[in-house]
N, C-alpha and C positions, 0 to 999 in steps of 0.2 A: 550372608554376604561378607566378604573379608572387606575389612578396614580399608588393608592395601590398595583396593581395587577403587574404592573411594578417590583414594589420594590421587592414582595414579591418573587418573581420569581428568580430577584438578593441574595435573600436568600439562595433559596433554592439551586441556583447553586454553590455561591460562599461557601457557610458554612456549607456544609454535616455534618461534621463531629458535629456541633451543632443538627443536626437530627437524630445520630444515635441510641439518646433513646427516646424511645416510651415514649409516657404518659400515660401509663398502668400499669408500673411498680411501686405497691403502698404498698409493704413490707419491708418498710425500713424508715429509720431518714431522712428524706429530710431535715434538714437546714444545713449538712454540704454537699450537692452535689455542687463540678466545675465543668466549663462548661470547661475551660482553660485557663492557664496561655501565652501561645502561640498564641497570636492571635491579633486584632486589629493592622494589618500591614500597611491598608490602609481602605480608606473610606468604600470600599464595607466590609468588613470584619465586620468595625465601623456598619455599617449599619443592617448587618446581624444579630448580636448582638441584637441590641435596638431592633426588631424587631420581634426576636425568642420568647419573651413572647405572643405576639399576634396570632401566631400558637397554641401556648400551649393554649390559654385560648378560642379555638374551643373547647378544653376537658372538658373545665372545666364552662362555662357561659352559657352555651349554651345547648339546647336539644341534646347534640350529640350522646346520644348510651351510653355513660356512667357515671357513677355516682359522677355527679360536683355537684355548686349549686343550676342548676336549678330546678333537679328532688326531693329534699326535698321543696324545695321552690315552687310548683306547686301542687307536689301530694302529699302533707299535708292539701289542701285546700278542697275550697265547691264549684269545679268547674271541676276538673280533674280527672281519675283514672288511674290506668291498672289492671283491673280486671282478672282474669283466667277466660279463654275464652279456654273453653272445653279442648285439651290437652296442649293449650299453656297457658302462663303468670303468671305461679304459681311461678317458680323461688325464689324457699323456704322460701315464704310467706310474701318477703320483700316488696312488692309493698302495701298491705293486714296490715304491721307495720305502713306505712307513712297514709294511709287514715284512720286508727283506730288508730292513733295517740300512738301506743305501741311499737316504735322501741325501742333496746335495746343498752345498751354504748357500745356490743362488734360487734354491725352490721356492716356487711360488707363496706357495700354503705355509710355512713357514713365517718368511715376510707378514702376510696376510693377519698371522695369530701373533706376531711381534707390536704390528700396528693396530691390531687392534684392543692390543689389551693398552698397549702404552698410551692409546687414547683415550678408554676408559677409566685412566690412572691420571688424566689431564682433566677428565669431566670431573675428577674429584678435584685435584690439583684449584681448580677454578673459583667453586664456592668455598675453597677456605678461606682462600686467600683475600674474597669480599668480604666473605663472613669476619673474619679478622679484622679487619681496618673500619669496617662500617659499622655507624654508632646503631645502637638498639631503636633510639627512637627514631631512625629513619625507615628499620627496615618493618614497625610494627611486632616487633618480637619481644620478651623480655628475656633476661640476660641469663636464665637458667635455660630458655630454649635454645637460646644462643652458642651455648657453653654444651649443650646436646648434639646440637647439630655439628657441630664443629667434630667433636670426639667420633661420631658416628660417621663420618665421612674420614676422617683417618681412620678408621676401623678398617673403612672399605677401602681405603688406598691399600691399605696392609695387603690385604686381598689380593688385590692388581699386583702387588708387590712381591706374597709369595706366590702364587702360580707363575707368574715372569720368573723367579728365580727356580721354580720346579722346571720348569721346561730348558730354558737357557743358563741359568748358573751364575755367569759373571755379568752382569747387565750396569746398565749408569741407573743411579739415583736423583731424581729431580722430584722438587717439592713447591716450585716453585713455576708457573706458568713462562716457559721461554727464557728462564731463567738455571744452567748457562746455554746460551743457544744447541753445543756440540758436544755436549756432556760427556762424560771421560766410564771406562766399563770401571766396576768395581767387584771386586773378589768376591763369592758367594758369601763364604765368611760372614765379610763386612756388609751385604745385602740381609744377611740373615738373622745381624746384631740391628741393625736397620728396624726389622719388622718388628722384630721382638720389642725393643725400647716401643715402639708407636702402639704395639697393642697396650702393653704394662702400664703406658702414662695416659691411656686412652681407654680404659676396658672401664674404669668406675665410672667416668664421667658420663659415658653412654646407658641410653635405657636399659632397662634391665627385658628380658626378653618376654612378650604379650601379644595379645590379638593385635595391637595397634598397630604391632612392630611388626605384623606377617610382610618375610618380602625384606625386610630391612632388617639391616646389620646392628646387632645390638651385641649387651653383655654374653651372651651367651653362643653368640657369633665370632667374638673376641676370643672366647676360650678355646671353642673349636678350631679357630684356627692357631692359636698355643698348642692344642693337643696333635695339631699336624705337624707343626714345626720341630716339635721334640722328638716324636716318633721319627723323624725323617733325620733329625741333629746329627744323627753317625754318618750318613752318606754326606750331608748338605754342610758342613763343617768340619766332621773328623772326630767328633768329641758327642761320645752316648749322652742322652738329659733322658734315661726311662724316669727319674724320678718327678720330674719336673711334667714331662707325659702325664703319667696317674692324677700327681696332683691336679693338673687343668680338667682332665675329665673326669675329678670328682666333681668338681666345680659346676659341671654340667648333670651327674649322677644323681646330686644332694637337693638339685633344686635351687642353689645358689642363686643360677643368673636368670632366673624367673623360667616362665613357658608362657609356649602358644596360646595353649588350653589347659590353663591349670596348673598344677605341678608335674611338669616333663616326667615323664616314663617310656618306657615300651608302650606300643599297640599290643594287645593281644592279640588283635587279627594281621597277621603280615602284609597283608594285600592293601591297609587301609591309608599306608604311605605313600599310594602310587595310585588312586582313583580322582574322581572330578571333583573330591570334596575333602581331598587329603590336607587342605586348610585345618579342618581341622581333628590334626591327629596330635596328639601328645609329644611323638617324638620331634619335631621339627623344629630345625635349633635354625637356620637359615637355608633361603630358598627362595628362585628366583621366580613369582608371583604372577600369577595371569588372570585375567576376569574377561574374557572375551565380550559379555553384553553390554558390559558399561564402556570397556576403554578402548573394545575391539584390538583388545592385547592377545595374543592368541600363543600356545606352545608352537615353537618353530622346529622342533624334531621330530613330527611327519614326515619330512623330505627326507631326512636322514635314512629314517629305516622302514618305511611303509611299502609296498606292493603298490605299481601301477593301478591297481583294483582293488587297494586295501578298505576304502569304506564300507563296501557293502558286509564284509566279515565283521566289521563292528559295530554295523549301524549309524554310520557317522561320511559327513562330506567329504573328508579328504581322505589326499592319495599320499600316495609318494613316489621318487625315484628307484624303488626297487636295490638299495643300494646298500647297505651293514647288513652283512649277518652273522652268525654265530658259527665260528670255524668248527670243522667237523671234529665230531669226537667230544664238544665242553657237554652238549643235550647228556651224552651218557654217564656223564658225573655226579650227574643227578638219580637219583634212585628212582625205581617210578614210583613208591611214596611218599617221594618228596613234593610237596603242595607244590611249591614254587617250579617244577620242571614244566607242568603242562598251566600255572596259575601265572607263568614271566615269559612263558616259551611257546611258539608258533611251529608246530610240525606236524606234518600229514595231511590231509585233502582238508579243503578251506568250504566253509556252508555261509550262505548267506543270515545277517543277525535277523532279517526281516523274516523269514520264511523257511530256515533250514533247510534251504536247496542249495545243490551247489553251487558256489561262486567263479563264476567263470575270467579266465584270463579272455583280455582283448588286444586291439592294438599291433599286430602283426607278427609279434614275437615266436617263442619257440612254440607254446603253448594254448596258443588263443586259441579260441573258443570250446576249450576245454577245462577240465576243474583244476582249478590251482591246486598245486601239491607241494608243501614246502618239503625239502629232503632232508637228510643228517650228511649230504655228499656236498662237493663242489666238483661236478664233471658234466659234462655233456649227455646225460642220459636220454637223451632224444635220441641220439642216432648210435646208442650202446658201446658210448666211448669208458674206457676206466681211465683214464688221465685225471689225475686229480690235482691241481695248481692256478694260482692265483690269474692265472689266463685262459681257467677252462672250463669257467660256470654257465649255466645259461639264466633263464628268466625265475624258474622254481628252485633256485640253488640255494642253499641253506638252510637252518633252523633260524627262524624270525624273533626280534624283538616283540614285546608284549607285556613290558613288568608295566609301564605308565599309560593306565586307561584314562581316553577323554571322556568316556562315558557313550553314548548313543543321543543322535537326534531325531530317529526315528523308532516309532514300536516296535519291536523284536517279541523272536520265542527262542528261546533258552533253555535246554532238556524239559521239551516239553511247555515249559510256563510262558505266560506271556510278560512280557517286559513292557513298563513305559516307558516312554520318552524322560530323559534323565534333564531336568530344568538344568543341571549346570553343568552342563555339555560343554568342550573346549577351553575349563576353566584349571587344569588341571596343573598345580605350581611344579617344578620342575627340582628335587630336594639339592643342594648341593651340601650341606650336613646333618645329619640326622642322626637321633641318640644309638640305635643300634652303631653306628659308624663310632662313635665315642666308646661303647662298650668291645666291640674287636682291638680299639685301639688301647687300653687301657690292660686288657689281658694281654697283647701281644708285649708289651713292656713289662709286665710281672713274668711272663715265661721267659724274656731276655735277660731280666736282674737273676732269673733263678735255671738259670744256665741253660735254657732251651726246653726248662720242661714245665707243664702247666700246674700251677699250684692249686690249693683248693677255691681261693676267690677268681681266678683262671678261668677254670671248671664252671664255676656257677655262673659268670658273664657270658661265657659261649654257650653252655645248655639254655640260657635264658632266650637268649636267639634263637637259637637252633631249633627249640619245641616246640615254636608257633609254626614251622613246614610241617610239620605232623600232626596227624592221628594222633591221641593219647597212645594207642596198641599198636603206634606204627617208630614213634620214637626210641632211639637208643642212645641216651648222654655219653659225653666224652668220659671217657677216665684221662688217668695222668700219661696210661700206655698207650693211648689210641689217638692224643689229640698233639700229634709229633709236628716238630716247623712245616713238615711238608705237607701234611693233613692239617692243619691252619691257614699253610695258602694257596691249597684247595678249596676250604670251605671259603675264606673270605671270597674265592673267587666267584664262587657259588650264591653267595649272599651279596656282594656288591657289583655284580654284573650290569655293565651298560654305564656304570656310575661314574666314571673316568680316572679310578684306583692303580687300575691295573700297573699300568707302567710303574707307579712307584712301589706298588706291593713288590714285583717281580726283581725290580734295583734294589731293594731292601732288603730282601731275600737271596740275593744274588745269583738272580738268573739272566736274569734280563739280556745282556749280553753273553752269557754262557750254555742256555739252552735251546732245546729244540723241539718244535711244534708245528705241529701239520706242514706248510710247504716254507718253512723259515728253519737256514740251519744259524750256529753261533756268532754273532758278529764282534765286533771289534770292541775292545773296552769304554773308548772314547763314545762311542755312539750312548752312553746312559745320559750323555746333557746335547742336545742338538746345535746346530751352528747360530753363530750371528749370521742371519740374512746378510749377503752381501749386498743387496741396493741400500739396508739401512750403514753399511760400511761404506759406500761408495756417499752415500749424505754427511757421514759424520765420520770424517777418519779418528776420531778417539775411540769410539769402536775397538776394543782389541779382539779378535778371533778367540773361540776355545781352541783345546789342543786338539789335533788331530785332523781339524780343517783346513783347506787352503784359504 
């Protein structure tokens, strides 16, 4: 049973009234929202508090159903869609703006992932700033928890702080609850000297990274996000830090900033970061924590990417929208003995996990009441169209996500065996950094310093990933000649698939706006930072535009 899941539950019982607004509610000024002035009586309360960001940021980091920052940060890239798929996925043309790269500063979804993270950057905003001024003995804490909480919740603004600066660039900085009402944008730059000072004066003070800490931002959450920040330093400022990169994810490599489970390493088994019990896997540096029995906290990226009829394929109750999949052409990147192509990826006729029959579509679609088939196309193959674009899928269109199992809540047979019922069904935490993520990024800075080609500790950090998709008799390590920029952001796309990388890999690399893939051809420079939403400009004229917006 994760810790987390404890806590979380202490949340939700003791702190309702922190629950009573939705994170849906995205028409309005978010940096003057209180949570309350009446509150922090005693620990749990204390507790509730620090705590209530990490609910909100289900909405917001994560594939959950709604518009945070993973869905720009995924379906901008050369990996992912959601295509209208005959009457569904049209949803007025917004999915169709991100893969043709012409969304507009008054889009919706934009807005949407501006306020919702700038809210989850107030949830933190909130208990510091009690935490701060309120004496110990009021709130039943002592002053070392005190001096923890505090640091741990700047960690986690950090967070709010660089994904808002990943997506948008020039954003205002507020630390303070409604505090200046109209806050003025500030240069990426100076956002990004920002983060960096709050993690640096903030990484010792916070736990160090353990069971306790599953779900919460800690030491080793702190680095993680230094090892983003640097790797990204030449795009997001102008000025390379590969050394500064390495050094932070030694920091995570060495075992520095604690683990999950023991001393952080690799899984041996790849698959172990992404099942119902991936609590607990070694590599898991932070990650956003679910316990369905206890807190009835549930993964909310079923809608995202599931099949109108995806339960019965997995033995499990939910469905989904039919709606991401994997643009044609990535399935073949994968070799077919690569584990992960058919052990992360959905393609071919679908069988029921209860009874290996086939699993039938319903519901009136192209398909119903015949066996689902997911394809490697996006066309109309019902009625033997070859058109292939983002307007011409139907119901079976694509190759399906499949890397993060709930597990099953029903008996199953399984080549053959039978399967039980998996007790922690639904429980499945969602990773947002994870040590393989720390080891791409550490060799991608040593082939930078050493002018684009991989050195021999290079080599040894990608073969170390890389070997667990294979067979022993089916793997072939990198050499120096084979493992070239462009075969690096291939595999990473191979290996971090669904993760919401892409976009910055491909900026980083500098494709992002100069390449072309399946039905997207080159766009425009300006398009590598997205607009200030204009309703949050119409609330706050200090707001300045990026370039290239009206």
């Amino acid at each position: 049973m994760k810790t987390y899941s404890k806590i979380i539950l202490t949340c939700l019982v003791a702190a309702p009234m922190l629950l009573m607004n939705s994170c849906t509610k995205l028409d309005e000024n978010v940096y003057d929202q209180l949570i309350s002035d009446n509150f922090y009586n005693n620990k749990n309360e204390v507790l509730s508090a620090v705590l209530r960001p990490y609910t909100h940021a289900n909405a917001w980091a994560t594939p959950s159903g709604q518009d945070g920052w993973w869905r720009p940060s995924e379906l901008s890239g050369d990996q992912l869609a959601w295509p209208t798929k005959g009457k569904h996925g049209e949803d007025g043309g917004k999915w169709k703006r991100l893969h043709y790269h012409t969304w507009l500063s008054d889009d919706g979804p934009l807005n949407n992932a501006w306020s919702l993270m700038f809210w989850g950057m107030g949830l933190c905003n909130d208990p510091i700033e009690n935490l701060e001024k309120r004496d110990i003995s009021k709130m039943g804490i002592t002053q070392v928890e005190k001096d923890a909480y505090i640091a741990e919740l700047k960690l986690l603004r950090a967070f709010h702080y660089l994904k808002l600066m990943d997506l948008f660039g020039n954003i205002p900085i507020v630390t303070k609850v409604g505090t200046p009402a109209k806050p003025a944008t500030v240069a990426r730059k100076d956002v990004f000297n920002f983060i960096e000072k709050e993690i640096k004066d903030n990484i010792a003070k916070a736990p160090l990274h353990s069971k306790a800490m599953t779900g919460r931002m800690s030491q080793a959450g702190g680095y993680a996000m230094l090892v983003e920040l640097y790797l990204n330093a030449e795009v997001w400022t102008g000025t390379a830090r590969w050394d500064d990169c390495i050094a932070a994810a030694d920091k995570l490599i060495s075992g520095a900033a604690g683990g999950q489970n023991g001393a952080m390493a690799l899984d041996p088994n790849i698959f172990d970061q992404f099942k119902s019990t991936n609590d607990l896997s070694k590599e898991a540096i932070f990650a956003i924590a679910y316990e369905y029995k206890l807190a009835v906290f549930e993964p909310s990226w079923t809608g995202e990417f599931y099949h109108f009829q995806q339960g019965p394929i997995y033995g499990g109750t939910r469905n989904g929208n039919d709606g991401v999949v994997v643009i044609p052409g990535v399935f073949t990147t994968y070799s077919d003995s690569d584990l992960r192509k058919r052990g992360w990826l959905l393609e071919g006729p679908m069988v029921r996990f209860d009874n290996g029959q086939p699993n039938l579509a319903s519901g009136g679609n192209e398909y119903s009441g015949s066996q689902v088939v997911f394809v490697d196309n996006i066309r109309k193959n019902k009625i033997g169209s070859t058109v292939s674009t983002m307007s011409e899928g139907e119901e079976n269109s694509g190759v399906r996500f499949n890397k993060y199992k709930l597990g099953n809540s029903v008996p199953g047979i399984v080549n053959g065996v039978a399967v039980p019922i998996d007790p922690n069904y639904n429980n499945t935490d969602w990773n947002i950094y994870r040590l393989t993520w720390i080891y791409f990024a550490k060799a991608e800075a040593l082939m930078r310093k050493n002018g684009g080609v991989a050195n021999a500790e290079a080599l040894t950090l990608i073969n170390a990933c890389k070997q667990r998709a294979f067979a022993p008799a089916d793997f072939v390590p990198y050499t120096a000649a084979t493992l070239t920029y462009d075969e690096f952001l291939a595999e990473r796309g191979r290996e971090f698939i669904f993760e919401g990388f892409r976009r910055d890999d491909l900026i980083r690399f500098g494709k992002f706006a100069t390449a072309s893939w399946w039905d997207h051809t080159p766009s425009q420079s300006f398009r590598t930072l997205f607009p200030i939403p204009q309703v949050q400009r119409t609330l706050n004229a200090n707001l300045a535009q990026n370039p290239g917006y009206n």
